[in-house]
C-alpha positions in Angstrom: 19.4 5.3 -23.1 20.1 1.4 -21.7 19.6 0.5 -18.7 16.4 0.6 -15.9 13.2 1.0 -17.6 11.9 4.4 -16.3 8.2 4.3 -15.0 7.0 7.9 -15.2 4.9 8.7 -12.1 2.8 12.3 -13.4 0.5 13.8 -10.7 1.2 17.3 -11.3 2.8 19.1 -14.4 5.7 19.5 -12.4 6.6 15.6 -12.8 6.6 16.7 -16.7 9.3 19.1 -16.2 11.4 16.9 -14.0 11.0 14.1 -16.7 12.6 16.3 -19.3 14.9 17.6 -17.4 16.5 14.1 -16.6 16.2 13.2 -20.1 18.2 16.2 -21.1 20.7 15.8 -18.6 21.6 12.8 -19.3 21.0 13.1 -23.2 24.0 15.9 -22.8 26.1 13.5 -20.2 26.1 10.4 -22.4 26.6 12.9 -25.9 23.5 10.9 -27.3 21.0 12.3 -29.8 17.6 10.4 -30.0 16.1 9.9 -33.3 13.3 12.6 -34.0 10.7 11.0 -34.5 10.9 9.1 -31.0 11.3 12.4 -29.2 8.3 13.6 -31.6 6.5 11.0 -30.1 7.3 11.7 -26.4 6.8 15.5 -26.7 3.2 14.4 -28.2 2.7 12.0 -24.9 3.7 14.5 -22.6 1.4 17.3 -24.7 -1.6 14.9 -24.5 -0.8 14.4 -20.9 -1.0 18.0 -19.7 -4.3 19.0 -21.8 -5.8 15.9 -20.1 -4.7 17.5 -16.9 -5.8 20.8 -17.7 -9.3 19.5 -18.6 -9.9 17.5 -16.1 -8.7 20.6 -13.4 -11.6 22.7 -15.1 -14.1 19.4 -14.7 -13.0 19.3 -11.1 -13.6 23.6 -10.8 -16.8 23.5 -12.7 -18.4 20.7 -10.9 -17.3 22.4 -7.7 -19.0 25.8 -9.1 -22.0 23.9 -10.1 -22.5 22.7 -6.1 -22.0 25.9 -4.6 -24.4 27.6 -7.0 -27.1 24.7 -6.2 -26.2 25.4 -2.3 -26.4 29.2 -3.0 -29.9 28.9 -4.9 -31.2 26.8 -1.5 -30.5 29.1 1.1 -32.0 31.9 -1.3 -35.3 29.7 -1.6 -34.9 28.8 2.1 -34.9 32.6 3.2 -37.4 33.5 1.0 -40.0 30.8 2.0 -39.6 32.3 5.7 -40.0 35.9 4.6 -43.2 35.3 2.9 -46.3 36.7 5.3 -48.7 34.0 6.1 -51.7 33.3 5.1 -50.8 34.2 1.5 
């Protein structure tokens, strides 16, 4: 596998299938086989890659959660401070 050094670009898990895919394709088009421990080593990259992803998409969801919650709890403390009778 000469030639241009490949920068991966990975936003989405979808840039993880692409990756492999290319590296397949042209594994099969050039008849190369890659040691096993070097594709061992990629497979853990690309593994460590998507739980970071994963986690920080449920950082992202929960901190979201934890704002609308706080917004929630404020209107409900809002409206009950105005319901209260006066006086009281």
């Amino acid at each position: 596998m000469e030639g241009k050094t490949e920068y991966l670009k990975l936003k989405e898990p979808s840039d993880i299938l692409s990756y492999v895919q290319r590296v397949v394709n042209r594994l099969r088009r050039e008849d190369l086989e890659i040691d096993p421990v070097f594709i061992g080593k990629i497979i853990y990259l690309l593994n460590t890659w998507i739980s970071a992803y994963k986690m920080n998409l449920e950082y992202v969801e929960l901190k979201e959660l934890r704002e609308e919650v706080k917004q929630i709890k404020e209107k409900m403390e809002a409206n009950y401070d105005t319901g209260k009778p006066k006086g009281r």
